[in-house]
DRENDO-1510 file (C-alpha; in Angstrom, 1 decimal, always signed):
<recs>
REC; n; res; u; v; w
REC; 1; UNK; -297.5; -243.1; +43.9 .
REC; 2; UNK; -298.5; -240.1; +41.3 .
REC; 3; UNK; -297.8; -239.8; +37.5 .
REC; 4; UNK; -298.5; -243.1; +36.5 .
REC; 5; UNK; -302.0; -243.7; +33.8 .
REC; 6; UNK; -303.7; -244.8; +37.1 .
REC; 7; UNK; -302.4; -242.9; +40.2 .
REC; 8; UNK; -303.2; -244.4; +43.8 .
REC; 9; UNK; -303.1; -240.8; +45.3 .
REC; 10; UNK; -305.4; -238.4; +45.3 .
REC; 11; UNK; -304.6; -235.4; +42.9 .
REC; 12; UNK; -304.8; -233.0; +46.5 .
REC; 13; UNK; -305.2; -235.1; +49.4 .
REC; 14; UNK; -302.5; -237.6; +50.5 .
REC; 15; UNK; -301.8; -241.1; +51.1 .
REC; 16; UNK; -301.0; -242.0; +54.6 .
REC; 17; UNK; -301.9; -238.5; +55.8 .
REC; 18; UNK; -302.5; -237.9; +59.9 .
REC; 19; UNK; -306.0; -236.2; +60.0 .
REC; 20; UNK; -307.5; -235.7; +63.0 .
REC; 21; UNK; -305.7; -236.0; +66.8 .
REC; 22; UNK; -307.6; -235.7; +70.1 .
REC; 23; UNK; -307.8; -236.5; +73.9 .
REC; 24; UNK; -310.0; -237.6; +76.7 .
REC; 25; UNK; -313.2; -238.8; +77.2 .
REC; 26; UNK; -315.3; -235.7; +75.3 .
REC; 27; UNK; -311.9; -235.0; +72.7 .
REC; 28; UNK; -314.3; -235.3; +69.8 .
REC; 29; UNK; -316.5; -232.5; +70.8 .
REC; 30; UNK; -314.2; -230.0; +72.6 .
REC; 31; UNK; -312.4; -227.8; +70.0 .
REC; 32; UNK; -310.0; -227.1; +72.8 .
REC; 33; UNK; -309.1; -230.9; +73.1 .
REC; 34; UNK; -308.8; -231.5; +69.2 .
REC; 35; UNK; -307.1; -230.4; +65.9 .
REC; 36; UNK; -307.6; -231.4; +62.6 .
REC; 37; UNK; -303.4; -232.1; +61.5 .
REC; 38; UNK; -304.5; -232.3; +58.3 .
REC; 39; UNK; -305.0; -228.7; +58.0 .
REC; 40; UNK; -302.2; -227.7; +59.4 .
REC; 41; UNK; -298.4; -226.4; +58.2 .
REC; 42; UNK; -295.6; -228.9; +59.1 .
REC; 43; UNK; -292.1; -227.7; +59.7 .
REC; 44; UNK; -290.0; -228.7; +57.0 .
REC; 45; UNK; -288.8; -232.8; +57.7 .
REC; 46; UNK; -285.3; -234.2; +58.8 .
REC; 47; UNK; -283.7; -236.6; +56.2 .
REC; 48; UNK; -282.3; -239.6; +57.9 .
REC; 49; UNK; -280.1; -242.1; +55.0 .
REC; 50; UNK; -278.9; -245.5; +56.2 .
REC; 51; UNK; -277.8; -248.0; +54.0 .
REC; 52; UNK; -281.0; -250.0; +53.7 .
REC; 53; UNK; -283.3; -246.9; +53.8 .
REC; 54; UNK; -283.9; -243.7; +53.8 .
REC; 55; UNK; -286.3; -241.9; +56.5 .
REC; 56; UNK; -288.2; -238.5; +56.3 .
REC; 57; UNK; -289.0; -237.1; +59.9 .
REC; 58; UNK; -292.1; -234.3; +60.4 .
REC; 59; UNK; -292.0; -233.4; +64.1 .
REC; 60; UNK; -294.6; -230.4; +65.2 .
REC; 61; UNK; -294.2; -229.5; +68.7 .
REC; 62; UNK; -296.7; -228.1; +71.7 .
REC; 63; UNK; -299.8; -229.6; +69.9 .
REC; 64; UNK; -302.6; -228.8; +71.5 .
REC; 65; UNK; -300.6; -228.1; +75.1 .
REC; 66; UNK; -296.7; -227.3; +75.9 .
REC; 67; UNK; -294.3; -230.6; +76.0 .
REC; 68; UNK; -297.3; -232.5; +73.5 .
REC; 69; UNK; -295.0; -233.0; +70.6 .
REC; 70; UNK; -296.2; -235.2; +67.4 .
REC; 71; UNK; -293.7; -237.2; +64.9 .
REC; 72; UNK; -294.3; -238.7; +61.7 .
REC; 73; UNK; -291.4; -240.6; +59.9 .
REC; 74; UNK; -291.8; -242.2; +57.2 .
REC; 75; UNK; -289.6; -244.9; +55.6 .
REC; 76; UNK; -288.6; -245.9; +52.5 .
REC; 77; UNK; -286.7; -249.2; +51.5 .
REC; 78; UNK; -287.4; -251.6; +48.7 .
REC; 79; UNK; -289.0; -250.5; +45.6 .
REC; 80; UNK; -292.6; -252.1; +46.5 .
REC; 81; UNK; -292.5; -251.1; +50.2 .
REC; 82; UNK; -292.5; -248.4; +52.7 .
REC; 83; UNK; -293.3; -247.4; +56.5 .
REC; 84; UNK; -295.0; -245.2; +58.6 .
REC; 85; UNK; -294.9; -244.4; +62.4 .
REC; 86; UNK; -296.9; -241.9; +64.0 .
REC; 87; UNK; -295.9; -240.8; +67.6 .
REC; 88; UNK; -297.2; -239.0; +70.5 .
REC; 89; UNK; -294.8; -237.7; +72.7 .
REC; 90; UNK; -295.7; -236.6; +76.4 .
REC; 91; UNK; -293.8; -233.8; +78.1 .
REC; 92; UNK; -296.5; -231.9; +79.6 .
REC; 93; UNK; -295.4; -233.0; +83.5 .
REC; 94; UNK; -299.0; -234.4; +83.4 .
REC; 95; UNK; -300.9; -237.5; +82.7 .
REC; 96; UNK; -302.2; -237.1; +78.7 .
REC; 97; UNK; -305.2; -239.4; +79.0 .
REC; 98; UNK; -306.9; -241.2; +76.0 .
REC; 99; UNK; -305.2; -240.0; +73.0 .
REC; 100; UNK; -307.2; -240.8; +69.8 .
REC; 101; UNK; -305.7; -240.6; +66.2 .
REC; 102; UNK; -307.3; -241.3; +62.6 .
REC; 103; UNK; -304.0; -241.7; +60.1 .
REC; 104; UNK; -303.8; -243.2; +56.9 .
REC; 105; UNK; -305.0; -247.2; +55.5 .
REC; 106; UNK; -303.3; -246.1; +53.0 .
REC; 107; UNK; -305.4; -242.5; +53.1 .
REC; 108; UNK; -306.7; -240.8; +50.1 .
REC; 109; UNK; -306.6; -242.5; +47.2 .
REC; 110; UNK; -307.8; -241.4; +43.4 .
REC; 111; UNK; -311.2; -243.4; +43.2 .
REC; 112; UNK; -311.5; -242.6; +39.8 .
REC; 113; UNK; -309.0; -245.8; +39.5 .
REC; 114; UNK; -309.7; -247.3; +42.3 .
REC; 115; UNK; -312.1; -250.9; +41.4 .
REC; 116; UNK; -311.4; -253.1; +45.4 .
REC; 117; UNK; -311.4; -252.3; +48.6 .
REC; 118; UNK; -310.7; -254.8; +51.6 .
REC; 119; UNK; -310.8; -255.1; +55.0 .
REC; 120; UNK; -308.6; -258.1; +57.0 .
REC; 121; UNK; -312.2; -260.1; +56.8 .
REC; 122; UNK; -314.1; -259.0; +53.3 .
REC; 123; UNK; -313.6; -257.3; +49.6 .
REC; 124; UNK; -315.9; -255.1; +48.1 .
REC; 125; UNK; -316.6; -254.3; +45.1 .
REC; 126; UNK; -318.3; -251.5; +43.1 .
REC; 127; UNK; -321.6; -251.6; +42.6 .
REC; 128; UNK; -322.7; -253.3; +39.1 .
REC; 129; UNK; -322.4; -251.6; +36.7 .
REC; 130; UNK; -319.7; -249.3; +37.8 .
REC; 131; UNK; -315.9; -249.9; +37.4 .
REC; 132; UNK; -314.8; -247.7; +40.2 .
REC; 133; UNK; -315.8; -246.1; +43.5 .
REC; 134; UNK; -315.8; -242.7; +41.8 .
REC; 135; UNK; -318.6; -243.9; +39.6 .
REC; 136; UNK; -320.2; -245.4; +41.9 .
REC; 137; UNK; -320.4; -242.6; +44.7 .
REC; 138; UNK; -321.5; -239.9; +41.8 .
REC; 139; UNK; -324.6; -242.6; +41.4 .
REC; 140; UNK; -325.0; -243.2; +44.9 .
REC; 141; UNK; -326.6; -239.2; +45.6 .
REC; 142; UNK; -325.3; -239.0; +49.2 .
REC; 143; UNK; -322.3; -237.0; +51.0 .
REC; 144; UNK; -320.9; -240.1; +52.1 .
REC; 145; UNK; -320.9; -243.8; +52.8 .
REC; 146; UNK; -319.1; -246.7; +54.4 .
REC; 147; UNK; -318.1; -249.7; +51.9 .
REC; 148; UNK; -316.4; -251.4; +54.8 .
REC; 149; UNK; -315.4; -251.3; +58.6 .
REC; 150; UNK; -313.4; -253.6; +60.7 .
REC; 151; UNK; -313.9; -253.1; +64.7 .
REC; 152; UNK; -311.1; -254.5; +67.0 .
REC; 153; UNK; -310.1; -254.2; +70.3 .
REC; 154; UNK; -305.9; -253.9; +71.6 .
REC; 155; UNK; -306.2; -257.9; +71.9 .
REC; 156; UNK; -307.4; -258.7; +68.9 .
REC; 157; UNK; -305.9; -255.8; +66.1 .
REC; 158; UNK; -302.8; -257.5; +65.8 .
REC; 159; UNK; -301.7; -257.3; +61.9 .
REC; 160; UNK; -304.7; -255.7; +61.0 .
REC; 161; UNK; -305.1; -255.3; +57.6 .
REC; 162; UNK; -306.7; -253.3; +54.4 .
REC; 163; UNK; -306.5; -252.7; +50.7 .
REC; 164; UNK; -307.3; -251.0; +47.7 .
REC; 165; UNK; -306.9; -252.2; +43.8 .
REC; 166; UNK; -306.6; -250.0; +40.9 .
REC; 167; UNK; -307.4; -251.0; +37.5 .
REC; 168; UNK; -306.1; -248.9; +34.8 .
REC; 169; UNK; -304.8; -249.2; +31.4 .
REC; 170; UNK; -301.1; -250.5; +32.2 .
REC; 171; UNK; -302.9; -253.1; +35.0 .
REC; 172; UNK; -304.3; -254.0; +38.2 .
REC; 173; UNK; -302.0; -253.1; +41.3 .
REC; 174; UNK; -302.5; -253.9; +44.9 .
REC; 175; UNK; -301.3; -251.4; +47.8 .
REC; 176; UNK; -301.9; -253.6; +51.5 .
REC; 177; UNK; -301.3; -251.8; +54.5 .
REC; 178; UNK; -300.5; -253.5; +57.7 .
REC; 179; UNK; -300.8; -252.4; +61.0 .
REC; 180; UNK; -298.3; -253.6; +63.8 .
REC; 181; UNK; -299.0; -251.3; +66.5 .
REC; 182; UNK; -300.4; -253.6; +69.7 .
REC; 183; UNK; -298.8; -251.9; +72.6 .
REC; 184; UNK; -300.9; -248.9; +74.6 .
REC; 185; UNK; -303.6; -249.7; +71.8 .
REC; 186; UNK; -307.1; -249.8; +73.7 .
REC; 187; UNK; -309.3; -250.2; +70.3 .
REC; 188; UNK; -309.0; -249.7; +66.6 .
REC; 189; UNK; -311.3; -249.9; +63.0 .
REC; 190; UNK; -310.2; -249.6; +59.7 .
REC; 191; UNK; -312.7; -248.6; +57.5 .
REC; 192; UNK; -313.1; -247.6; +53.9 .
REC; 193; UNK; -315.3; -244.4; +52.9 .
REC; 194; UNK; -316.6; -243.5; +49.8 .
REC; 195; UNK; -317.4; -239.5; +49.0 .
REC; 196; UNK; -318.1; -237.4; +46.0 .
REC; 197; UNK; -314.4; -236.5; +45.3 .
REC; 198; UNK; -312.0; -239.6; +46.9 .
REC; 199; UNK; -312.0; -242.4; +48.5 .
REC; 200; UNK; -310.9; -242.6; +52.3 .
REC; 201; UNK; -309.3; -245.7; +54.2 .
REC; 202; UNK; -308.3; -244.7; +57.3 .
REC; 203; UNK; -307.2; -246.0; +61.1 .
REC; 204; UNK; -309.1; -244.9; +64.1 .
REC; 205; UNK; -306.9; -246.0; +67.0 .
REC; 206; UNK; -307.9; -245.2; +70.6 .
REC; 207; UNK; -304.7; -245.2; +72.7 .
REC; 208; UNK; -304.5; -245.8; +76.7 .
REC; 209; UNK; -303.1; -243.5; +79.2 .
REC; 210; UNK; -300.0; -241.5; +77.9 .
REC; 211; UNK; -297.4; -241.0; +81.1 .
REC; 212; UNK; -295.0; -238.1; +80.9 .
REC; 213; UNK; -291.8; -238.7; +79.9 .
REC; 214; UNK; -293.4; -241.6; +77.6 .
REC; 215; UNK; -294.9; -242.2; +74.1 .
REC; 216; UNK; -297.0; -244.3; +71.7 .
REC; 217; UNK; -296.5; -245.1; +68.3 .
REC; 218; UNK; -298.6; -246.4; +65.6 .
REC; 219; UNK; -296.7; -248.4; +63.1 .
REC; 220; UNK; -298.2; -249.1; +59.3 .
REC; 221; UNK; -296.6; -250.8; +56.7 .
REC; 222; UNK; -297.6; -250.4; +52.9 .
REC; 223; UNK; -296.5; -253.1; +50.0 .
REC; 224; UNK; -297.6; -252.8; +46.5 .
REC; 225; UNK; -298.1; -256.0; +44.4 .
REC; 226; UNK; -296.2; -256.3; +40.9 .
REC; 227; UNK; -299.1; -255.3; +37.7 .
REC; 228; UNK; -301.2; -258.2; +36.5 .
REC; 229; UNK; -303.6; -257.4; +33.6 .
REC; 230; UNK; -307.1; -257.9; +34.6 .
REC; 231; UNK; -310.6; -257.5; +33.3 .
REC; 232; UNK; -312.5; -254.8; +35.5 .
REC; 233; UNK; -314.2; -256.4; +38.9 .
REC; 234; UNK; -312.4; -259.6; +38.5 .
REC; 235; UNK; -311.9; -261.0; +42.4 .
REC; 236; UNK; -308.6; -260.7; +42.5 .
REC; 237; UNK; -307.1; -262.3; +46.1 .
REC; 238; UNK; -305.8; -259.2; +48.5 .
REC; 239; UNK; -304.5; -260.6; +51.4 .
</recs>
């Protein structure tokens, strides 16, 4: 995803990163209920190699409380495609209720390329006469700024979706992401937001109940489409 004439990831920040983790009803506001997983230091990741694909497993243990344990694993198959799942894990001997998570859809990507967003109902474009959502959020003169949001509930999220298109000198690509996760999933938005420095597309997934012994996992799948040459803000389909 970096090194090419237009990357897709931010120079600093990540695609499908895990930022913020909580729990209960008042987890946003309680510092003692929250933590910002962004910030923090991973141990190093497990390799896992089978002969269709390769896995890289970050686990981080006691988050927030003893037996809380968190997994990421990422997957990587095909040339165009990879995976993500991001667990919870519940070994407290308690009840864990209402974990929350915002993860990447894809995550951080390099605005300065970036020239479409979508959502799994509507595109955007940058605002006339930019080319990309860097220009356009240097113009704009505030912190930051929704371009698009999607609101679903458990029953209805089922293969969610969202994308972002880059336009650079080699082409136009397309990176969809695809969320699968409709088990222990009480609500969830996607939402693209644009800021001085990046561009942000993340999922905001409220989760039900979390027994001990048990888990939940979010499951997001990425596929990038092959380069077509394109003038800037042609409507190009994304999904």
């Amino acid at each position: 995803m970096e090194g090419q004439p237009g990357d897709f990831s931010h120079p600093d920040l990540p695609l499908a990163d895990w930022e913020w983790f909580w729990y209960g009803e008042d987890g946003q506001v309680n510092n003692q209920k929250k933590i910002k997983i962004l910030n923090t230091t991973w141990p190093d990741p497990k390799i896992e190699n089978y002969d269709e694909a390769t896995e890289v497993v970050f686990e981080k243990t006691d988050v927030l409380m003893p037996g809380l344990d968190l997994e990421v694993r990422y997957s990587f198959g095909m040339v165009d495609t990879f995976s993500v799942s991001y667990t919870i894990k519940n070994s407290t001997g308690e009840l864990f209720p209402k974990p929350y998570m915002m993860v990447g859809f894809p995550g951080f990507s390099d605005s300065k390329w970036v020239s479409t967003v979508s959502t799994s109902a509507e595109m955007r474009f940058p605002k006339h006469p930019f080319t990309n959502f860097l220009q356009e959020a240097g113009a704009d003169g505030r912190e930051e700024y929704t371009l698009l949001r999607e609101d679903l509930d458990g029953a209805t999220a089922k293969q969610l979706t969202g994308a972002i298109g880059t336009t650079a000198l080699e082409g136009s690509y397309i990176l969809k992401s695809t969320f699968s996760s409709t088990d222990h999933v009480a609500a969830v938005s996607a939402a693209h937001v644009n800021k001085a420095r990046y561009l942000t597309s993340h999922l905001y997934v409220s989760l039900n109940d979390l027994r001990h012994g048990e888990y939940h996992t979010v499951h997001v799948s990425y596929r990038m489409s092959p380069p077509t040459v394109l003038q800037l803000n042609e409507a190009t389909p994304m999904f």
